[in-house]
Every structure is written in C-alpha cells, then in structure tokens.
C-alpha positions in Angstrom: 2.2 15.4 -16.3 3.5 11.9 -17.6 5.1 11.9 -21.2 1.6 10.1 -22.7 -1.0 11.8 -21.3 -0.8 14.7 -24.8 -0.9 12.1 -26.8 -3.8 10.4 -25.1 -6.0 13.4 -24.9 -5.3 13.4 -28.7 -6.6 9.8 -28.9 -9.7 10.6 -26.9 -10.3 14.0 -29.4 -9.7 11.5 -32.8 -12.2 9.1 -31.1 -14.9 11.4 -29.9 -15.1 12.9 -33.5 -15.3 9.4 -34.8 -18.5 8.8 -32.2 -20.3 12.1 -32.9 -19.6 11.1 -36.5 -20.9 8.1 -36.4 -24.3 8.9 -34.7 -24.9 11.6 -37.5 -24.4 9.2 -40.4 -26.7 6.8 -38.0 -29.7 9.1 -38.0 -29.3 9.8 -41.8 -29.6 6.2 -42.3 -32.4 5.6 -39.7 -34.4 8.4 -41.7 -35.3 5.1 -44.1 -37.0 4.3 -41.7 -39.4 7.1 -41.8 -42.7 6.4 -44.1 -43.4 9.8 -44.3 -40.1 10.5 -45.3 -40.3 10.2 -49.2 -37.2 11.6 -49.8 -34.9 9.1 -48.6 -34.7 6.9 -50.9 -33.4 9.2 -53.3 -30.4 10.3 -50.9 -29.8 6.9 -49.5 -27.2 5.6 -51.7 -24.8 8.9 -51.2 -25.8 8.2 -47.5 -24.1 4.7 -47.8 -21.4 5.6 -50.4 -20.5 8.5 -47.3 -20.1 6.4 -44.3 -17.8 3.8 -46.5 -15.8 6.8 -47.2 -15.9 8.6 -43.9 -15.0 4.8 -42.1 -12.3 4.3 -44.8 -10.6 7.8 -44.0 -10.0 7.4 -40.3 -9.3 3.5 -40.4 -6.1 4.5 -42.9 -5.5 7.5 -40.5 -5.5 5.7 -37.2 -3.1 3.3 -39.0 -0.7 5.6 -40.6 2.6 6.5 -38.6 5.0 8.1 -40.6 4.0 10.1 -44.2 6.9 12.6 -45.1 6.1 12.8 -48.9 8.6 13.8 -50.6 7.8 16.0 -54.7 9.8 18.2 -56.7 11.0 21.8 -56.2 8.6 22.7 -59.5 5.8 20.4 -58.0 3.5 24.1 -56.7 3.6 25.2 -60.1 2.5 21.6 -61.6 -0.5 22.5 -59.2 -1.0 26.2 -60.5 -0.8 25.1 -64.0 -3.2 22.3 -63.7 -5.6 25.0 -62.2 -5.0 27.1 -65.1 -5.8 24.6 -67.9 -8.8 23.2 -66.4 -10.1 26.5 -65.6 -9.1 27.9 -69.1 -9.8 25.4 -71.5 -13.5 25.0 -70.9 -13.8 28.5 -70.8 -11.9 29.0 -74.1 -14.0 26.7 -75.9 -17.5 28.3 -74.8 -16.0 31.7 -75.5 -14.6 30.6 -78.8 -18.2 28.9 -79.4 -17.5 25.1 -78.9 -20.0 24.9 -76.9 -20.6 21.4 -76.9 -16.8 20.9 -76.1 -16.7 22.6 -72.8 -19.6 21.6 -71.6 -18.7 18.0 -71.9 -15.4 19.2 -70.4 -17.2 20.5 -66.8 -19.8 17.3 -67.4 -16.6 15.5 -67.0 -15.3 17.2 -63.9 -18.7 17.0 -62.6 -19.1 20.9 -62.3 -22.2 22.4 -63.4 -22.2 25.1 -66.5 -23.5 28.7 -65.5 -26.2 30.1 -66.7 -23.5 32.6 -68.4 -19.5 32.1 -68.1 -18.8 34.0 -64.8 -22.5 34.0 -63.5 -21.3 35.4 -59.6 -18.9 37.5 -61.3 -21.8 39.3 -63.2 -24.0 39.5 -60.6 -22.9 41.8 -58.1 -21.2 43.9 -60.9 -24.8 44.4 -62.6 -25.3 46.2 -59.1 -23.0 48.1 -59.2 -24.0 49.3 -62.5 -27.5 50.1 -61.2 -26.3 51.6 -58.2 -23.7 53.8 -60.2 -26.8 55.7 -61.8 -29.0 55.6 -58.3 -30.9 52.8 -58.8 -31.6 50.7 -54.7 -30.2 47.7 -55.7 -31.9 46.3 -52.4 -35.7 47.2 -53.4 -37.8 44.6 -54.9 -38.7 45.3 -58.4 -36.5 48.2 -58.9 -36.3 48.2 -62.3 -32.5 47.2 -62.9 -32.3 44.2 -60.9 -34.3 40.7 -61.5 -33.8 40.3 -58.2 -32.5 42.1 -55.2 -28.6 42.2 -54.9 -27.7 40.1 -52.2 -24.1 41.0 -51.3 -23.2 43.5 -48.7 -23.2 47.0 -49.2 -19.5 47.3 -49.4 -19.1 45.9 -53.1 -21.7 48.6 -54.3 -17.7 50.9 -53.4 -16.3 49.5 -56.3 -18.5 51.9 -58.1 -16.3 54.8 -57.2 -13.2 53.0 -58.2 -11.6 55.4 -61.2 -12.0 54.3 -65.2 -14.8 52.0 -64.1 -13.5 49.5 -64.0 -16.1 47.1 -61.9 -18.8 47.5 -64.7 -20.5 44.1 -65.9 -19.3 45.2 -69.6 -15.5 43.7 -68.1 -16.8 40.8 -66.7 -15.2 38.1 -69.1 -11.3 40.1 -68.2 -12.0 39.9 -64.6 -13.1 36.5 -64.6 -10.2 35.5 -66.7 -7.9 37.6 -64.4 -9.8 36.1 -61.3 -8.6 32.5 -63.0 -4.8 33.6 -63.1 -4.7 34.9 -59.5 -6.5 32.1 -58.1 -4.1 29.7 -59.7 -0.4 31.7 -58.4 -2.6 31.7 -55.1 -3.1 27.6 -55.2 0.8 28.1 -55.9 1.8 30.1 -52.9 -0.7 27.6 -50.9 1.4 24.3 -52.3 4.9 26.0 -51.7 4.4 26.4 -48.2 3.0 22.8 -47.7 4.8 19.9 -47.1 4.7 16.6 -50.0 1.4 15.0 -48.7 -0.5 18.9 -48.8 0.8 19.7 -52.0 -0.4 16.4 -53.4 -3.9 17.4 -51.9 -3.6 20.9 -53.5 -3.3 19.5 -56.8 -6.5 17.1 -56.4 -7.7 20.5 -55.2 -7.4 21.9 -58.7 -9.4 19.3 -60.6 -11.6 19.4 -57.7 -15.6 20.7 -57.9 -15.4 23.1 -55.4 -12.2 24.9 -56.8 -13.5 24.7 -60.7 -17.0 25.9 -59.4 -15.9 28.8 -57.5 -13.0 30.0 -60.8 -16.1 29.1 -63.1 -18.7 31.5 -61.7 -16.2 34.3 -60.7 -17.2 34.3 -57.2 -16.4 36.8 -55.0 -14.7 34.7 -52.4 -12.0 34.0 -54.3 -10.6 37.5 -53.6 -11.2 36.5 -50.2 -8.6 33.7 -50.5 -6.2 36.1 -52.4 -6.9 38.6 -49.6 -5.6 35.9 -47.0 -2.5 34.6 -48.5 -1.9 38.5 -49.3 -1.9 39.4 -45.8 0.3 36.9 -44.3 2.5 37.7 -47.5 2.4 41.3 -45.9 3.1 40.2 -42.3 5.7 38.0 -43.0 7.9 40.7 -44.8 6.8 43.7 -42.5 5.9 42.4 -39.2 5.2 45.6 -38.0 2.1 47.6 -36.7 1.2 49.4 -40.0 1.2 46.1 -41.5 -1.6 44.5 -39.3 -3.7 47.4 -39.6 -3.3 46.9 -43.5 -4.5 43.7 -43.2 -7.3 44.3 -40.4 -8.6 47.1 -43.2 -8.3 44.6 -45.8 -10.7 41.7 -43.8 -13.2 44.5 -42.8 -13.4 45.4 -46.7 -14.0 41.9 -47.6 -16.7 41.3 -44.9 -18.8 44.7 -46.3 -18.8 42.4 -49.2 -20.2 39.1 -47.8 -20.1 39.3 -44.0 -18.9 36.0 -43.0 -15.7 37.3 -44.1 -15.2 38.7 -40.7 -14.4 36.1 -38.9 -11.1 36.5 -41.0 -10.5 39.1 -38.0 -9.1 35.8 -36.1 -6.3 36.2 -37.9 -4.9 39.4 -36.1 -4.2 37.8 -33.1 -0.7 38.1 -33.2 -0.7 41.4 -33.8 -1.0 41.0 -29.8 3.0 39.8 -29.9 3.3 44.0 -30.4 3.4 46.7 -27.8 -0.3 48.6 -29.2 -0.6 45.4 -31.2 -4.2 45.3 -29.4 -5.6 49.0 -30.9 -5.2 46.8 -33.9 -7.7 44.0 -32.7 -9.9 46.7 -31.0 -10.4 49.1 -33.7 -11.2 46.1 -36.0 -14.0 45.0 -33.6 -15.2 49.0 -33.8 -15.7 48.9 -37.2 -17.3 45.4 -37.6 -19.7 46.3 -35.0 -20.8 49.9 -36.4 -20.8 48.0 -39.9 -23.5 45.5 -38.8 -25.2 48.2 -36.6 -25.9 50.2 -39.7 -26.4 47.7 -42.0 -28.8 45.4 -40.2 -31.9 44.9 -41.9 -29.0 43.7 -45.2 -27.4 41.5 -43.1 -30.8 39.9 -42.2 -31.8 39.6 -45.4 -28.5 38.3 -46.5 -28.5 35.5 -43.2 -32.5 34.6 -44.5 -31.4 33.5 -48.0 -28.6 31.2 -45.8 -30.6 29.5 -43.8 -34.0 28.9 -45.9 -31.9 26.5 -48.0 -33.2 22.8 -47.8 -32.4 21.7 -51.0 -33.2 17.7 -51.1 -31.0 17.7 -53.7 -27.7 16.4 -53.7 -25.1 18.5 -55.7 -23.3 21.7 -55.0 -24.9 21.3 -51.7 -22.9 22.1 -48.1 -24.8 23.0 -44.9 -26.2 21.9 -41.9 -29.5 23.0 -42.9 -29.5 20.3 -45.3 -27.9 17.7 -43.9 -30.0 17.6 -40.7 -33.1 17.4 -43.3 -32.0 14.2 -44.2 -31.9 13.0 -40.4 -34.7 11.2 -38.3 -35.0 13.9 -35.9 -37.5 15.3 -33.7 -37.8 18.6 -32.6 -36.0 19.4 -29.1 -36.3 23.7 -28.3 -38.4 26.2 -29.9 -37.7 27.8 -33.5 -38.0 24.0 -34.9 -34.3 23.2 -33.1 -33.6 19.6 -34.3 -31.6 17.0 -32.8 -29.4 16.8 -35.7 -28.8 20.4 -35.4 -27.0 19.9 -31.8 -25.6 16.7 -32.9 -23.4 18.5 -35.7 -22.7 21.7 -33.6 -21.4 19.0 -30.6 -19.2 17.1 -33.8 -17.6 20.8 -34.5 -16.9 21.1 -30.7 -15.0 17.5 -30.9 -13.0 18.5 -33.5 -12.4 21.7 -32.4 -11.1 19.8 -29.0 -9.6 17.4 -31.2 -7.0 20.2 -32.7 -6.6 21.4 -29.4 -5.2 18.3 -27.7 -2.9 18.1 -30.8 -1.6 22.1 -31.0 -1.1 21.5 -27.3 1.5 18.0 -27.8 3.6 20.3 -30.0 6.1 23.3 -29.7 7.8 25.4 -31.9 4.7 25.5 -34.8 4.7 28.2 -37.2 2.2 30.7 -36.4 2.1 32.3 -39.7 0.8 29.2 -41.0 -2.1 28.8 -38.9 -3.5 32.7 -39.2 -4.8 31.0 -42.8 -5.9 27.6 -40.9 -7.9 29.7 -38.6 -9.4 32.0 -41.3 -10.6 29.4 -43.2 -12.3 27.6 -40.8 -14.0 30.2 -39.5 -15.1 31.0 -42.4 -16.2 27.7 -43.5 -18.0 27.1 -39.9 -19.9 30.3 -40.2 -21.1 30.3 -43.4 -21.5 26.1 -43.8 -22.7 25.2 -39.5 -23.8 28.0 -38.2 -25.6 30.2 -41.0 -26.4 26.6 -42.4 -25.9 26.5 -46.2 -23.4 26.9 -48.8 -22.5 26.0 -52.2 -20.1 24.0 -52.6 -17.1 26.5 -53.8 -17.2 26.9 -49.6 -15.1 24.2 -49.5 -12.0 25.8 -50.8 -11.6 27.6 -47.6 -10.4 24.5 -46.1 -7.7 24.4 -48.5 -6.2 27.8 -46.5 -5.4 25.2 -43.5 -3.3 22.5 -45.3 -0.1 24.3 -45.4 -0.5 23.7 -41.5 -1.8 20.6 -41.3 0.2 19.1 -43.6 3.6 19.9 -41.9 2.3 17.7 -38.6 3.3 14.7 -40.8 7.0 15.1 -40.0 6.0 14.6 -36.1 7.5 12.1 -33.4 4.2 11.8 -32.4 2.3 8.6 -34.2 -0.7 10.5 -32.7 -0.1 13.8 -34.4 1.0 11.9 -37.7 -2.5 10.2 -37.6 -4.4 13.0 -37.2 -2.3 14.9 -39.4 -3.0 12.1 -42.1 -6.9 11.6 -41.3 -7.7 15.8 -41.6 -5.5 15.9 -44.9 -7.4 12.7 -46.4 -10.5 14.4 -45.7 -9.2 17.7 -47.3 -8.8 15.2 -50.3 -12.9 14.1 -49.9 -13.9 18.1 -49.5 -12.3 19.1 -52.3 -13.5 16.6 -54.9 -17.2 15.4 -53.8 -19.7 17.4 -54.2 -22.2 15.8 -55.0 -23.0 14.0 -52.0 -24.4 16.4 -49.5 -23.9 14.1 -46.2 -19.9 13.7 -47.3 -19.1 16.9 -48.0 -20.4 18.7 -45.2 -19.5 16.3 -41.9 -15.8 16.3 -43.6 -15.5 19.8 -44.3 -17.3 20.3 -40.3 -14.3 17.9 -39.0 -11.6 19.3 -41.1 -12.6 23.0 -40.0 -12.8 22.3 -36.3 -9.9 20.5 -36.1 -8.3 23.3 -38.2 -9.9 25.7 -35.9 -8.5 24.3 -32.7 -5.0 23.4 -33.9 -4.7 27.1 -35.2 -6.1 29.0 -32.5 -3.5 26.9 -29.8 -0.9 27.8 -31.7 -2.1 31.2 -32.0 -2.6 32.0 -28.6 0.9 29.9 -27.7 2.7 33.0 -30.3 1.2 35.5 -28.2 1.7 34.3 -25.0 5.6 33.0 -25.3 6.1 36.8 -26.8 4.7 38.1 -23.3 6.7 35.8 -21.0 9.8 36.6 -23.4 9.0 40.3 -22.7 8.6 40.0 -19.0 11.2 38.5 -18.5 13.9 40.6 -20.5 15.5 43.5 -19.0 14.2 45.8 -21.8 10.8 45.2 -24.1 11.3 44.0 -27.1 8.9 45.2 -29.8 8.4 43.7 -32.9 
C-alpha cells in the first residue's frame, strides 16, 4: 500500500458525499419545475439559501489545513452557563408572568413557545398518572388522555418509582432540573472536545434544536445524560459489571422511545473483555423480547414517524419531508421514491466517507467514539430511516464532536478537512431549523460520517485487544 492511497480513498469519500449531495439539492430545485407542484414556491427560497450554505461548507473545508483552536481552561463552563441562561431566563419570565418578555425572548432565538412550559415533559407524565389508577393509556378515547400516549411502555415504570415522584403535578421541577443536567452535560461534552468543538458546543447552546428540546422537557434529553453517564461509568470502571450497567441503562431508555436502542452500538468494546460478548448478547435478548411483546406499540409509534409530510419549513428533520420536496417519480412498490434511495445512498457515502478517514489514523480514542456512534445512530434511525423528526433530533449530533473535533490536530490535510467540513456542519445542524432541506442533508452527512469514523475505530479497539491477547503468554482481562 503506498503512503497516499488513505488519504486518497478519503478524497474520493469527501467527493462522493459532495456528488450525492449535490443531486439531492438538484431535484429539490428541479421540483419548480413541476406545475402541479404548488408547494414549491413557498420552500424555494430555503432551497436556494441551503445549497449556498451546503456549497460554502465544504468549499472552506476542502481548503482548510490546519485548525488547532486554542480557548480557555473555563471555556466548557462558558458553554454550560450560556445554556443555563437562555434556557432559564425565558422560562423565568413566563413563570413569573412576563409573558410578553419570554416569548419575544424564544421569538428571538427562533424557537417556538409550547403550548405549556415543558409541553413533552407533561405529556408522558399525564400517562403515567392515568396509568397509575388503571386507565390504557394506549386506547382511543379512554377518558384520561386527549390522545393516545405515544411513548413506549417502559416510561409508564416510572409509576412505581417511590414518593411519586413522575406525577404531572412536578412537572415545572423536573423540567427545571432537566435544564440543569442538560447544561453540566453540554459541559462534560465541551471538556472533552478540542478548541474548534467547544466553540461549536457553545453555538450549540443558543442553538434551536438544543433550546427546543430543554424548552419542552423532552425525554431525549435523559437519553443524552444516559450516554455521557455511561462512558463516565466505563471510563472509571472498565470492568464487566460496568457494561452491563450501561447495556441495562440503553435497554431502559429504548422502552421509552425505541430508537434509543441503537445506543446498544455502544457496547462494542465490552468485546475487549474475556465474557465481554454475554454482555452484547443478552442485550440483543432483551431488545428482541421487548419488541416481540410490544409490537402492535411499536407500530403505532413507527406510523406517527413516518406519516409526517409537513410542507412546512420549521422544526422539521426527516427524509419523509425532504424527499416531498423533490421531483421524483415513484421506482418500487409502497410509493418508494427516488429521492428516498438518493438520501439512503448520501448516508452510505458518508458512512464510507468516515471509514476511509478512521482507517488513515491509529491510536484514536475509543471512548470518544462510543458517543459518536450512539448519536448517529440514533439520529439515522429516527431522522432517515423512520423518516421524521423534530428538530431537538439534532442534538444527537452534538454526542460526536468530542471525536470529530480532535481530528483537527492531524498530519493528514485530508483528515483536517474532513474534520473541519463535519464540525462546520455540526455548526449548520445545531442552529437552522427552519429550513427543512439544510437541516436534514447536514445532520444525514454529519451522522454517517460520524457513524463510519466511530464504528472503525470501534472495531480497531476490539480487534488490537484480541491480537494483544493472542499474542501474550497469559490473557490479559480488563
């Protein structure tokens, strides 16, 4: 193998996502041409204002060869207390009955008001409520619910939880504490990022997505506190009680929401471990009986996914949406569209993309990329492959730039520039949201490249722990 050819298969990867890219922004454009279309005038404008972005992003990337940012030791908690005070404020003035303050305060940020503060929050902990006193939270007109609940069965558990805690009379505290954890997580996050990620972290948290998801209470916060908890957990006790603590903690959060499964990717080096792989395979068990038994909710819960078209622009992510706004023409049956296949084949690029990258390097943290690869996973299965999300989706993208962003330091102009492009777009993801186009093909190319540079490296942990082992006298278990 000649010293180039890594960095050339990362050239062809950074220039196949540009072509794939490209062609998608193409047919959104070309679905002007349409005159039954009467939609795409409306969109048109974002659709423009997206491809100068997009082109701008990887034109500074390609060009960028060396960005070691250097910030301040206190710099992580700049970025935690920013969170807090935009999160706070607006809240504090609503509570306090200003009104008219903190709603021109979210106007501002361009986040939309709930109906109520905390509107996710209250949600699933009005089912629990009517599922404390035996009320089916999943039957239509049951009498306690507007609607049916739509979360997994598994947050109905908190019921049981002593003192009652998870009642929606404590919703404001939660939210509020949801708020404070959220922000020391942004924290952690920006400590263990190099200058140019922390500097993302902090748009991060004046970013729409971020504000959205602390402004409704959503549940997948926890599901960011649960990943930054578990390599916390890992890192100080890399031992096999430790992984299965963790692997019970993913399996809790996907009886909440399922996609949060796919957070099961980041076991994989429990297989570094002699038994390491019960750990894997006992997680798979209980996935699988979980969806076995819970089918027809899991259905239900996929339907409301994928049945979102939603012309309009804000708060939008999702393939679903996006390839609504293509010329396309049906190619399979189940109304397949070409636009569909385009943006799976522009997640495979990128995904190939990270590859040829994690490949070019040695000695990567691994630690690092078990929260790249859980949220991209989670971002691809919820936002490509289920189809839709709001746009709080986005700040599981934010999980891989402590990864990412320490590629910037690389002798490799290749690596730097790819490096540079992702984090860029990490900037994009985690600010616009309200253009539909934008958001989603950057959040699809951040997550697969995410996805491909995490999994290498991954796989690289596990398999230089094997060769170590094989070739030592005695095994060496961690």
């Amino acid at each position: 193998m000649t010293r180039g050819a890594p960095a050339q298969r990362v050239v062809i990867g950074f220039l196949v996502t540009i072509v794939l890219l490209a062609v998608a922004l193409l047919r959104v454009l070309l679905s002007l041409t349409d005159p039954a279309n009467t939609s795409a005038p409306g969109y048109m404008g974002l659709a423009y204002a997206a491809t100068a972005v997009l082109l701008a992003v990887f034109v500074v990337g390609a060009f960028v060869r060396w960005a070691d940012i250097r910030v301040g030791a206190g710099f992580p908690w700049l970025v935690g207390g920013v969170s807090l005070l935009v999160s706070l404020v607006p809240w504090w003035a609503i509570w306090t009955g200003n009104a008219a303050l903190g709603g021109s305060i979210y106007s501002g940020l361009r986040v939309p008001q709930g109906i109520v503060q905390f509107w996710d929050l209250l949600l699933p902990m009005q089912s629990i409520d009517c599922a404390s006193v035996g009320v089916d939270v999943y039957a239509a007109n049951n009498g306690c619910l507007a609607e049916p609940t739509i979360y997994a069965p598994g947050v109905l558990w908190l019921q049981w939880v002593p003192f009652d805690l998870f009642s929606a009379r404590y919703v404001t505290g939660l939210g509020v504490l949801g708020i404070l954890l959220s922000s020391l997580a942004l924290v952690w996050l920006a400590r263990n990022s190099s200058g140019l990620g922390q500097i993302v972290l902090l748009v991060a948290a004046v970013g729409g997505p971020w504000l959205l998801l602390l402004e409704r209470g959503n549940l997948d916060a926890v599901v960011i506190w649960v990943a930054v908890a578990a390599v916390i957990l890992v890192r100080r006790w890399d031992s096999l009680w430790a992984w299965w603590v963790a692997a019970a903690l993913f399996w809790l959060m996907g009886t909440w929401k399922y996609y949060p499964f796919a957070m099961g990717l980041m076991l994989v080096p429990a297989l570094r471990m002699r038994r390491g792989w019960t750990v894997l395979i006992g997680y798979a068990i209980a996935v699988l009986v979980f969806m076995a038994v819970t089918w027809e909710t899991f259905r239900f819960s996929s339907a409301s996914n994928s049945n979102m078209i939603d012309y309009g622009d804000p708060w939008v992510l999702g393939r679903v949406p996006v390839v609504a706004r293509m010329l396309g023409t049906e190619v399979g049956a189940g109304g397949l569209q070409l636009g569909d296949l385009l943006l799976f084949a522009l997640a495979v690029a990128a995904v190939l993309w990270g590859v040829a990258v994690g490949a070019s390097l040695r000695g990567v943290p691994w630690r690092p990329s078990m929260l790249a690869i859980a949220g991209s996973s989670m971002f691809l299965v919820s936002v490509l492959v289920a189809g839709f999300g709001w746009a709080y989706k986005a700040v599981f993208l934010l999980l891989a730039v402590p990864l990412v962003s320490g590629l910037v330091r690389s002798r490799s102009a290749a690596v730097v520039s790819s490096s540079v492009t992702v984090l860029l777009l990490t900037g994009v993801s985690a600010v616009v949201v309200w253009n539909t186009v934008l958001a989603t093909l950057a959040g699809i190319v951040i997550a697969g490249f995410a996805l491909g540079l995490a999994g290498t490296v991954l796989v690289r942990s596990v398999r230089h722990r094997s060769e170590s082992a094989s070739n030592s006298p005695t095994e060496v278990v961690a």
